[in-house]
C-alpha positions as a Python dict, from the first residue, in 0.01 Angstrom:
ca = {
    (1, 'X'): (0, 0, 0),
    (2, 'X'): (-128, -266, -228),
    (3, 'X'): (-268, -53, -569),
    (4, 'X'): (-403, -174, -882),
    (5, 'X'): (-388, -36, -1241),
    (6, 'X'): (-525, -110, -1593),
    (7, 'X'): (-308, -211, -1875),
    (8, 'X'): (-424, -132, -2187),
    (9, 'X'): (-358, -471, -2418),
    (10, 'X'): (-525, -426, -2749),
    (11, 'X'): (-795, -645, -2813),
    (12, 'X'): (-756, -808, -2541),
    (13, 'X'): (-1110, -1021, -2407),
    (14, 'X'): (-1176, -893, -2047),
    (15, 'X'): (-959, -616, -1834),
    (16, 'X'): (-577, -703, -1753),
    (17, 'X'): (-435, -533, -1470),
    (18, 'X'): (-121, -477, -1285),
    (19, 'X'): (-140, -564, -925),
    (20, 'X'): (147, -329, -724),
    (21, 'X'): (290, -147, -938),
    (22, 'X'): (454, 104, -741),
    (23, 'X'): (624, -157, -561),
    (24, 'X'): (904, -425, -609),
    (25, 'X'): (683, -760, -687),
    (26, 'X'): (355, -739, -873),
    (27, 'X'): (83, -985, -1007),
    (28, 'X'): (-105, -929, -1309),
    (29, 'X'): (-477, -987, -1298),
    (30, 'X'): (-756, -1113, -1577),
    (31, 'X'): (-1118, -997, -1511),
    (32, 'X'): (-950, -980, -1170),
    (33, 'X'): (-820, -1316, -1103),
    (34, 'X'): (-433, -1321, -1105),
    (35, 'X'): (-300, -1544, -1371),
    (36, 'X'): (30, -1748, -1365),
    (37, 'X'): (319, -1657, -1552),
    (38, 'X'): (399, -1930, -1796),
    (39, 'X'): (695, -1971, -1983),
    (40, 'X'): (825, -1669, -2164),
    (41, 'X'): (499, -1436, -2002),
    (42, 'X'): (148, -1460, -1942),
    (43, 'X'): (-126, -1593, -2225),
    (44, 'X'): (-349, -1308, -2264),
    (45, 'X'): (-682, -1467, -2418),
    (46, 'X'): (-792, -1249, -2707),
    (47, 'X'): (-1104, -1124, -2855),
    (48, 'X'): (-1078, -1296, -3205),
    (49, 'X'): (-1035, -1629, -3055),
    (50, 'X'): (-640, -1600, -3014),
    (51, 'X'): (-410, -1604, -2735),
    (52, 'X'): (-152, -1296, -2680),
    (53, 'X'): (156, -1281, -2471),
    (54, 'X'): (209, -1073, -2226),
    (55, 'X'): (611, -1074, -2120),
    (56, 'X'): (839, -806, -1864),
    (57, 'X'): (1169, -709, -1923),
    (58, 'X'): (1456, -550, -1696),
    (59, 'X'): (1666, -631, -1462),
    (60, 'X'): (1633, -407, -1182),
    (61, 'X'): (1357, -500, -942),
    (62, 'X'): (1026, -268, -982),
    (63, 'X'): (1135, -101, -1296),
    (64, 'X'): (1037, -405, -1541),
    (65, 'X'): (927, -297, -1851),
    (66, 'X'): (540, -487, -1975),
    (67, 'X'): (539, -606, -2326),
    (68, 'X'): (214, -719, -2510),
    (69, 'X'): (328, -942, -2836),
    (70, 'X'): (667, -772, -2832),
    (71, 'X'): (509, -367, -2808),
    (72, 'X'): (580, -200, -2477),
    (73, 'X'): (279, -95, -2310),
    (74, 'X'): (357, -48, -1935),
    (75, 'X'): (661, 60, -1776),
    (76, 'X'): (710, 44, -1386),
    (77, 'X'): (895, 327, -1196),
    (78, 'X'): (811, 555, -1525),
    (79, 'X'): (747, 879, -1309),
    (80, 'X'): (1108, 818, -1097),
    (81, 'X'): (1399, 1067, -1191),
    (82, 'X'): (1772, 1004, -1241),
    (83, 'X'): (1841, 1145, -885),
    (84, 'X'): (1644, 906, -738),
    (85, 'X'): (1741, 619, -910),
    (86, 'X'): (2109, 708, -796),
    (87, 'X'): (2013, 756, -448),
    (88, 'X'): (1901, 427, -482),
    (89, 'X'): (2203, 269, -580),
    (90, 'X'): (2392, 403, -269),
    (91, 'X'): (2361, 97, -29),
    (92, 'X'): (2604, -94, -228),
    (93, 'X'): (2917, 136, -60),
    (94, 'X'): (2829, -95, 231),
    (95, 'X'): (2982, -404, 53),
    (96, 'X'): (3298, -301, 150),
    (97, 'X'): (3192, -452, 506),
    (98, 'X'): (3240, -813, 429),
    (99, 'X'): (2973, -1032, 517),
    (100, 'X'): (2719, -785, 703),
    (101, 'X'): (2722, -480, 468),
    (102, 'X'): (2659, -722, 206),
    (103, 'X'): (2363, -810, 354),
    (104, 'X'): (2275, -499, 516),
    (105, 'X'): (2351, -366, 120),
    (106, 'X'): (2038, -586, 1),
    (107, 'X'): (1807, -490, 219),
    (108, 'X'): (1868, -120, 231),
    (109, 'X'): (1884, -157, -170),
    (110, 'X'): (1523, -306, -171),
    (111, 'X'): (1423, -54, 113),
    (112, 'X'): (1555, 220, -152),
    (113, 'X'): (1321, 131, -455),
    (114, 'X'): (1006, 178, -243),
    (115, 'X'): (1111, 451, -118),
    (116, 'X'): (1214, 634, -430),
    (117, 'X'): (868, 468, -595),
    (118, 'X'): (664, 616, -365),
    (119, 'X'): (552, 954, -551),
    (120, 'X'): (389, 1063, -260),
    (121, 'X'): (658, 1173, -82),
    (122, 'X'): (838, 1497, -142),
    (123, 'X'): (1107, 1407, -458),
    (124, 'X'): (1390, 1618, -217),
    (125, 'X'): (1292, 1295, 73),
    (126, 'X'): (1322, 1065, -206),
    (127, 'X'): (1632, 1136, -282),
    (128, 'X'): (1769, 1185, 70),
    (129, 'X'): (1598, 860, 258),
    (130, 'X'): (1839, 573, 55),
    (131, 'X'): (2149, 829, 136),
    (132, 'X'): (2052, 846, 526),
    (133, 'X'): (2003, 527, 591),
    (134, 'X'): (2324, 374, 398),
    (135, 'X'): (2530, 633, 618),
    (136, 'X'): (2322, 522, 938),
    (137, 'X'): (2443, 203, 815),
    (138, 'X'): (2793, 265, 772),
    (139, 'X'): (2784, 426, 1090),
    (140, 'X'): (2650, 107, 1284),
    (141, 'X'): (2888, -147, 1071),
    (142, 'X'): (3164, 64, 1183),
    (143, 'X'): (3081, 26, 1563),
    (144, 'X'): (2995, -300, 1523),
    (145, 'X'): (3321, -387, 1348),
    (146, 'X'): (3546, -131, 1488),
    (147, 'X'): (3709, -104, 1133),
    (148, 'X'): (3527, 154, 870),
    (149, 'X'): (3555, -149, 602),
    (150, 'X'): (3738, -442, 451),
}
């Protein structure tokens, strides 16, 4: 589900846009071309004749934070709750199963932010999907293993 939204930069010449937003890696477009990210952002070309800077923040995958000449003016994952951002968290119990839940923790922890992202699913699923699957994980490292960690 590849979606696109506006940004509103001020004075900015042409329409910027955020390219999957709702997901974990996005683009940002310029009169619909995507433009590369240079050092410290992307050069925004301005209506006066001047160049702005467009730069993200956070460290959390698909929760960055967009900032035009140091203002914020997008956050990603605005709409997502505590609860969910928890729930998303959960994965990481599987570390204790050293090497696979480490891995199995990564990908279940990227799983988790589209899941809780997606606002079209019921908030209760949301929160429940991340937790289910890092038990059904558990579950399977522990057959696998025959130990239920380290």
């Amino acid at each position: 589900m590849t979606t696109t939204e506006r940004i509103d930069v001020p004075g900015a010449r042409g329409t910027v846009e955020i390219e999957n937003p709702h997901g974990i890696f996005y683009k940002i477009r310029l009169n619909g071309e995507v433009i590369k990210r240079g050092k410290g952002g992307w050069s925004i070309p301005m209506r006066n004749g001047s160049t702005g800077k467009l730069a993200s923040n956070g460290i959390i995958p698909g929760f960055q934070s967009l900032y035009f000449n140091d203002e914020k003016i997008y956050k990603m994952g605005a709409a997502v709750g505590t609860a969910e951002r928890v729930a998303m968290f959960t994965p990481l119990i599987l570390v204790i199963w050293v090497p696979l839940g480490a891995l199995l923790a990564v990908i279940l922890f990227f799983m988790g932010v589209s899941t809780v992202k997606n606002l079209q699913m019921p908030r209760g699923l949301r929160i429940a999907l991340p937790i289910v699957n890092t038990l059904a994980g558990a579950l399977i490292l522990t057959l696998l293993t025959g130990s239920p960690g380290l």
